[in-house]
C-alpha positions in Angstrom: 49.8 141.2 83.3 53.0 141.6 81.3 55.0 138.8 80.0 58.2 139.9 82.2 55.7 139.8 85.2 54.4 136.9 84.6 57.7 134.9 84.0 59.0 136.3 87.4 55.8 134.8 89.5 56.1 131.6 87.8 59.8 131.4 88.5 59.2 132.7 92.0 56.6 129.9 92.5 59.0 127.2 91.3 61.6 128.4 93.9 58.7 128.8 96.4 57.4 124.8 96.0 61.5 124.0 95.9 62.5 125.3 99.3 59.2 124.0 100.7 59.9 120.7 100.2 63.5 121.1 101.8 61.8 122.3 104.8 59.2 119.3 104.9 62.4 117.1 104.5 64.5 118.6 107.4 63.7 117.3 111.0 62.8 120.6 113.3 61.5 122.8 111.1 61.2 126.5 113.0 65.3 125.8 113.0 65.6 124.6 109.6 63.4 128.1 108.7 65.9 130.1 110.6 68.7 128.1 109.1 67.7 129.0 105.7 67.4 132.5 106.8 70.4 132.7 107.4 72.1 131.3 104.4 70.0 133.5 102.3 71.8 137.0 103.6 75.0 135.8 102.3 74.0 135.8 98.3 71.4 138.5 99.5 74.1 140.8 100.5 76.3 140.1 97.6 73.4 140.9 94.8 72.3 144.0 96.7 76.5 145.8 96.7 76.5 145.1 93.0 73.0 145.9 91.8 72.7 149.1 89.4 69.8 150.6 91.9 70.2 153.6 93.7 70.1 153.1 97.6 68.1 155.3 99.9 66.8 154.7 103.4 63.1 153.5 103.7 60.8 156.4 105.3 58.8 155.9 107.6 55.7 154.3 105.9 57.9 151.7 104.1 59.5 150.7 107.6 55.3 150.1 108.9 55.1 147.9 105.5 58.5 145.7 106.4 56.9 145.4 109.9 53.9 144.2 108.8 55.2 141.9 106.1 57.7 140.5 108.7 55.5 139.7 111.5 53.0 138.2 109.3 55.4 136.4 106.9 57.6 135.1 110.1 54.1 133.4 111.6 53.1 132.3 107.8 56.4 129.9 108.3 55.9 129.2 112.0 52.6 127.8 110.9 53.6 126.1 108.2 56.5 124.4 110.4 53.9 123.0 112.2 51.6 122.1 110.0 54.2 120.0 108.1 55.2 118.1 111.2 52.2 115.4 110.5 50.8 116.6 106.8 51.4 115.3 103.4 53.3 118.2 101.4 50.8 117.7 98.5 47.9 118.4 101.3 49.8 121.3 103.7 51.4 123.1 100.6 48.1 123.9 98.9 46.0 125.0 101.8 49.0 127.1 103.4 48.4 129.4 100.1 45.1 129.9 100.2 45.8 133.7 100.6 44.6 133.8 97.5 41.5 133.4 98.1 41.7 136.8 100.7 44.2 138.8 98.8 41.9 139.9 95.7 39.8 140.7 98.1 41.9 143.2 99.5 43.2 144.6 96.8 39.6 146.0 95.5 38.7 147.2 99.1 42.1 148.7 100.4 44.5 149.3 97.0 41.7 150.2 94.9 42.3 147.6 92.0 40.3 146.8 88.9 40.0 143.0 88.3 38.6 142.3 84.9 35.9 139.0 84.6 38.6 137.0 82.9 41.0 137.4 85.4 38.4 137.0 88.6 37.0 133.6 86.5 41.0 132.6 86.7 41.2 133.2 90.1 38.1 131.2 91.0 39.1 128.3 89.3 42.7 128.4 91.0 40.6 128.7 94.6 38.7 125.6 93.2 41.1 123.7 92.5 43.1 124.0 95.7 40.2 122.9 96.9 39.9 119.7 95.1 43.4 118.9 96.1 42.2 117.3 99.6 39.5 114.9 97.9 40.6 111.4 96.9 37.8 110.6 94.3 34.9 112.7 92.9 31.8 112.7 94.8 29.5 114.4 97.1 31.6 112.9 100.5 34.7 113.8 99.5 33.7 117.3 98.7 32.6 117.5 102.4 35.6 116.0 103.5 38.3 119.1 103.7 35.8 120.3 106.1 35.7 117.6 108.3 39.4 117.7 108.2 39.4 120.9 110.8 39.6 118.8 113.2 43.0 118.1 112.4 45.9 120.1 113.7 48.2 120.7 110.5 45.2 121.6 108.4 44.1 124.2 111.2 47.8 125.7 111.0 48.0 125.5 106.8 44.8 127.4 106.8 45.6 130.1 109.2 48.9 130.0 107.8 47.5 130.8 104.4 44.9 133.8 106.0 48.1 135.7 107.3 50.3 135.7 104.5 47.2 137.6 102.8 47.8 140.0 105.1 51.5 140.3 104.3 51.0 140.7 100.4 49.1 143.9 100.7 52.2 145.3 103.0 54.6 144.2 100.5 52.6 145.1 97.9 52.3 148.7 99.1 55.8 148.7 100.0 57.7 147.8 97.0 54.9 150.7 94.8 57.1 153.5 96.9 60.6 151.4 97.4 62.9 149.7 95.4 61.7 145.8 95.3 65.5 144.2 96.1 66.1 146.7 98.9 62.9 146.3 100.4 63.1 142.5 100.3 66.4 143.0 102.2 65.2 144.5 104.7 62.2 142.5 105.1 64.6 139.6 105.6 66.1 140.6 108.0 63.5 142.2 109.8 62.0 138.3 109.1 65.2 136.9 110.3 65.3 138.8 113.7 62.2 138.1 114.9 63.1 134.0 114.2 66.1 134.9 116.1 64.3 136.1 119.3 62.1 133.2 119.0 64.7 130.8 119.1 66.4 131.9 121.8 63.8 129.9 124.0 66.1 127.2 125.8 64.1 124.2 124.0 65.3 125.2 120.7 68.8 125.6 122.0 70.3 122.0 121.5 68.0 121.8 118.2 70.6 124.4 116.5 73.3 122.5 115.5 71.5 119.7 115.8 69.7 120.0 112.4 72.8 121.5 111.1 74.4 118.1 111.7 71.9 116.6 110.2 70.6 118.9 106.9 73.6 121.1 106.4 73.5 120.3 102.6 69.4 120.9 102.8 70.2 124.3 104.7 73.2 125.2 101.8 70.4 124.7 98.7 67.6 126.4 100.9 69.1 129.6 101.3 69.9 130.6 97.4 66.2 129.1 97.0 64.3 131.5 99.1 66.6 134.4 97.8 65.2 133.6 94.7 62.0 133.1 95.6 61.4 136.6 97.5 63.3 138.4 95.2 61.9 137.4 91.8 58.3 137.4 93.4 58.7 141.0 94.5 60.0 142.0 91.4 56.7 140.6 89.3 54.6 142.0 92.1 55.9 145.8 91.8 54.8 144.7 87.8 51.4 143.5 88.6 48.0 143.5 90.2 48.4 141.8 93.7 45.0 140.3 93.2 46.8 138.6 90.3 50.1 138.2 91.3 48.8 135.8 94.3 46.9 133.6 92.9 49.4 133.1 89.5 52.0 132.3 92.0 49.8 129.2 93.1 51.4 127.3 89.9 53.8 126.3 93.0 50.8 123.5 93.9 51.3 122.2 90.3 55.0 121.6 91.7 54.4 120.8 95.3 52.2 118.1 94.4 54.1 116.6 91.6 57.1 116.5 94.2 54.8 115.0 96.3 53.8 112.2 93.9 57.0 111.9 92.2 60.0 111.5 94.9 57.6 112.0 98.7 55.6 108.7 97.3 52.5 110.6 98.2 49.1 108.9 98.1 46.1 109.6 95.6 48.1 111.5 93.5 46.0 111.2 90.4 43.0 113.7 92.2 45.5 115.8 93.6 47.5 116.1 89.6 43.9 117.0 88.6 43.0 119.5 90.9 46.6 121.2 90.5 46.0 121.4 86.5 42.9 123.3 87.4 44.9 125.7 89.2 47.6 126.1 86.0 44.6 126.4 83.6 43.1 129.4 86.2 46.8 131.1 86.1 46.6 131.3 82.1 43.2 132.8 82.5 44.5 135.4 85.0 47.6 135.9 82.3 45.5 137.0 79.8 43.0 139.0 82.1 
């Protein structure tokens, strides 16, 4: 992975822990998703009419790939809406990116990549220390005990969520190999933001609007530049990369979801959780130089 490639995940995953924790902040979180949608086009828009790239329209197998990534990025946030209504940030954030696990995976069977052993011992140790993040003290309960934890429903929805943005990266992936990363990313937000849209229309979200406009309309202001960022810079290092890498580096965002967690949420047993996201930086530089 090239310097340049790596410097745009980590960004990207900075971002990515940033307007994460806005949304755990805000009170309904599908609107405050949509909200943040929607102030993203505005700074979108302006970057893409001054951008030195030539524009084409996508063809037909880049439109598939935006459908794809929208549908599957659209439920990765419905799911994480949910799952943040009850969970600790430092607990949801890590298991809602457990794509990696699944996403090196598909890159060998459907894209064909070549991961070499320093880079697949990197990525084990970022799976295993997501894992650790759940346990409160070393021993052998506690390593049983994110399993037990099914029962609960934001887990349930932080795993799933995680299983489906998998699914996403190899569409984007594929996409932005034949497409210009910053128009594609366009697109995809709005493809993203249309399908929000439609689900928001239901009448119980109606009154919820402006509600959490009322409430989080300086949240909704930061959030939008933030996931600009985010997709953008991402994309950018993943048109650069190996997605089987590019995944798993991004998951330096646990290092700052749980120090935010810690730090200003006033999280619990934050010492295990600071451990287990070290492991995950130290799996990251392994996957750097693989």
């Amino acid at each position: 992975m090239s310097n340049l490639a790596f410097a745009l995940i980590i960004f990207s995953a900075v971002m990515h822990a940033t307007w994460n924790t806005l949304v755990k902040r805000s009170h309904h979180k599908t609107v405050f998703i949509w909200w943040m949608f929607i102030c993203s086009m505005f700074p979108f828009t302006a970057i893409i009419t001054v951008i030195d790239e030539p524009f084409h329209w996508p063809g037909s197998h880049t439109l598939t790939m935006i459908a794809i990534g929208s549908v599957s990025f659209v439920l990765y946030h419905l799911l994480n809406g949910r799952a943040y209504r009850d969970g600790d940030l430092s607990i949801i954030y890590p298991l809602s990116q457990t794509s990696m696990v699944y996403v090196p995976i598909w890159g060998v069977l459907l894209l064909g990549e070549r991961l070499s052993l320093t880079g697949v011992s990197g990525i084990m140790l970022v799976i295993f220390g997501t894992f650790c993040v759940q346990m409160r003290e070393v021993s052998l309960a506690e390593i049983a005990r994110p399993f037990r934890d099914l029962q609960s429903t934001s887990v349930r929805a932080a795993l799933l969520a995680g299983f489906i943005y998998s699914i996403g990266s190899i569409a984007e992936k594929t996409g932005v190999r034949d497409y210009p990363p910053v128009f594609f990313t366009y697109f995809l937000v709005i493809a993203m933001l249309i399908l929000m849209s439609i689900n928001l229309c239901r009448p119980k979200y109606r009154e919820l609007i402006a509600e959490e406009w009322r409430a989080n309309w300086r949240l909704i202001l930061w959030s939008g530049p933030t996931v600009m960022l985010s997709f953008l810079t991402f994309r950018y290092g993943l048109n650069m990369a190996r997605v089987g890498y590019a995944v798993p580096v991004r998951q330096v965002s646990i290092m700052v979801g749980v120090l935010i967690g810690i730090f200003f949420l006033k999280e619990s047993f934050g010492r295990m959780r600071l451990v287990s996201a070290t492991l995950i930086v130290a799996g990251a530089a392994l996957i750097r130089f693989g």
